[in-house]
Structure formats: C-alpha cells, structure tokens
N, C-alpha and C positions, 0 to 999 in steps of 0.2 A: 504271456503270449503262448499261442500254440503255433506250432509248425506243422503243418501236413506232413510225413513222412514223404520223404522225398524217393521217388521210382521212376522207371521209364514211360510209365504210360500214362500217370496225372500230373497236369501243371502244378506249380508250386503254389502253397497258397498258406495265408496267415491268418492269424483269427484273434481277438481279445475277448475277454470276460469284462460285461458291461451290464448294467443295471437300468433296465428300462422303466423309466420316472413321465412315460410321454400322457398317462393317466388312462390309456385303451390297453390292450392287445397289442402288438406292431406285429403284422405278418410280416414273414418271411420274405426275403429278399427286396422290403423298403429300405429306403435311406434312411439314415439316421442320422444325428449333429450330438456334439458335446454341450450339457445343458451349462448354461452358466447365468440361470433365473434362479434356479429350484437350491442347485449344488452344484460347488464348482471345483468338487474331488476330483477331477479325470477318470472319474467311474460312471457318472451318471448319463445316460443318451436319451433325448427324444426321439420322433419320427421331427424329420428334416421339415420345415415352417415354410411359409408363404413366401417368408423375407428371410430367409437362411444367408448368412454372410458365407464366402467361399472357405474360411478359414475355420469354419467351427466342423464341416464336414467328416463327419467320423469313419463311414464304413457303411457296409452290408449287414442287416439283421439275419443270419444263417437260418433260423426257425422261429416260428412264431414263438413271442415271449409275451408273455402276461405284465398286466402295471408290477411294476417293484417288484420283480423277478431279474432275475440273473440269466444272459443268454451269453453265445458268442457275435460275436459283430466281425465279420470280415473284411480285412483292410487292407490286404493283396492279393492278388492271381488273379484269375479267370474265373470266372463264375457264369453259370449258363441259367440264372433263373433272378434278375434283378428287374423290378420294376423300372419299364420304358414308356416317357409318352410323346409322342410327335407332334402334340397339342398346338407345335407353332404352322401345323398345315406343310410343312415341306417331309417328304422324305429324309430320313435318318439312312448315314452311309458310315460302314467299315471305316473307325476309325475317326468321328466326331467325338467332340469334347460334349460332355454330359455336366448337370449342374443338379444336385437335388434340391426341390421345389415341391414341399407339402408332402412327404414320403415317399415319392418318384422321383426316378430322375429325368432330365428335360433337354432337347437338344437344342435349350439355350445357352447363351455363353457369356462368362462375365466381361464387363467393361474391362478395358487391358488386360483381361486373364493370358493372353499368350505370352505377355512379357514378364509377366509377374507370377507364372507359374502355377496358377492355383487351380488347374485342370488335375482333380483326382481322377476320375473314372472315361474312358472309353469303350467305345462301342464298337464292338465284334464282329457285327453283321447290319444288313440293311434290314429298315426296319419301316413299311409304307407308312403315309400320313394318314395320322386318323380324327378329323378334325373334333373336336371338342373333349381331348379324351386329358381331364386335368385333375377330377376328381382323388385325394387319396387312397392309396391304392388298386386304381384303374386300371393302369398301367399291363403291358404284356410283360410276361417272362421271357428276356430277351439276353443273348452273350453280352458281357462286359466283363473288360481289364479293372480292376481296383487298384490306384496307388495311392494310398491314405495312411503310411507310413510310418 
C-alpha cells in the first residue's frame, strides 16, 4: 500500500499495486473489480463488468495500465478524474452512491446497498444527465470520494 504523504493542502489518499488481467489497456480513472475468473491472488483486477457484484469492487485505476502490467489502483480519498455516467437519464447530485458498471461508475444503486453497506464511491459534485452515455469508458472526469478499503 501506498500513502500519499500526508500535508495541508492534498486530501488523503491510498493506492495498491494491482495487475491488470482485464486483456485491453484500462484507462485511467476506470473502475476496476478483483478478478476471481482468471486469478484469485488478490493481485489480479479487471475493468469493472456489466454484472459486477458490489463486493468484488476494487478501486480507481490511477493511469492507464497495459494487459498484465502492474499499476496503482486507488482505494481512498478524493479523486477528481473518475469515470461518471448518468446513463439512468437523472441528474447526478453531491453526494450520490456510485456503482461500477462496465469501467464506469453509475448513479445506480444496489438493491439493499444502504443497509448493507456496500456503497464504495461517491460523488463530489453535480453531474447533468447525459442520456445514453453507458459505453466503457465514456464516461466524464468527474470528483469522487473512494472507500474500497
């Protein structure tokens, strides 16, 4: 694990060394999930699936990494450049629960996720609706909180 050096003037932020097995590229600031098809070390990450269960959600890809490369994957703080899509037609508001869906994240929300805790990432800022924006990597560079801990 890395720790940002901690100052007054950047948020705190965390980071893991992670091994992208997703078989593309995953830019920057896609979602990611822990693979447990391929390898099931706790090293290995995709870009986040169609059907991503809330519990595999890894973190933030920091820079683009190459297939079966080594990157960092960010898994706390603030971050001001994560793929956002509003794809369900509503406005996105400061402080909605985020789900990654296909390497974006989505302002959908899991069935019982409020009771059950499994809201990793929120949203920083308002964010308009952009209707049919669902494609991988589509998404805008938007603020988000990361807690994937």
């Amino acid at each position: 694990m890395l720790f940002a050096s901690l100052n007054r003037s950047d948020a705190e932020k965390v980071f893991i060394s992670v091994m992208n097995i997703t078989g593309e590229t995953v830019s920057a600031g896609a979602a990611c999930e822990w693979d447990v098809v391929t390898s099931t070390d706790g090293n290995a990450v995709t870009a986040a699936k169609s059907d991503s269960a809330p519990g595999l959600f890894a973190g933030i890809i920091d820079e683009a990494t190459a297939d079966s490369a080594y990157g960092l994957l960010q898994v706390y703080g603030f971050r001001t450049s994560a793929y956002v899509s509003t794809a369900s037609g509503a406005d996105g508001a400061p402080g909605d629960w985020l789900r990654a869906v296909s390497g974006i994240l989505m302002d959908a929300t899991y069935s019982g996720a409020a009771a059950s805790g499994t809201h990793m990432v929120s949203l920083m800022e308002t964010v308009s609706a952009i209707s049919g924006m669902v494609s991988t990597y589509a998404g805008a560079n938007k603020n988000v909180f990361i807690r994937a801990m």
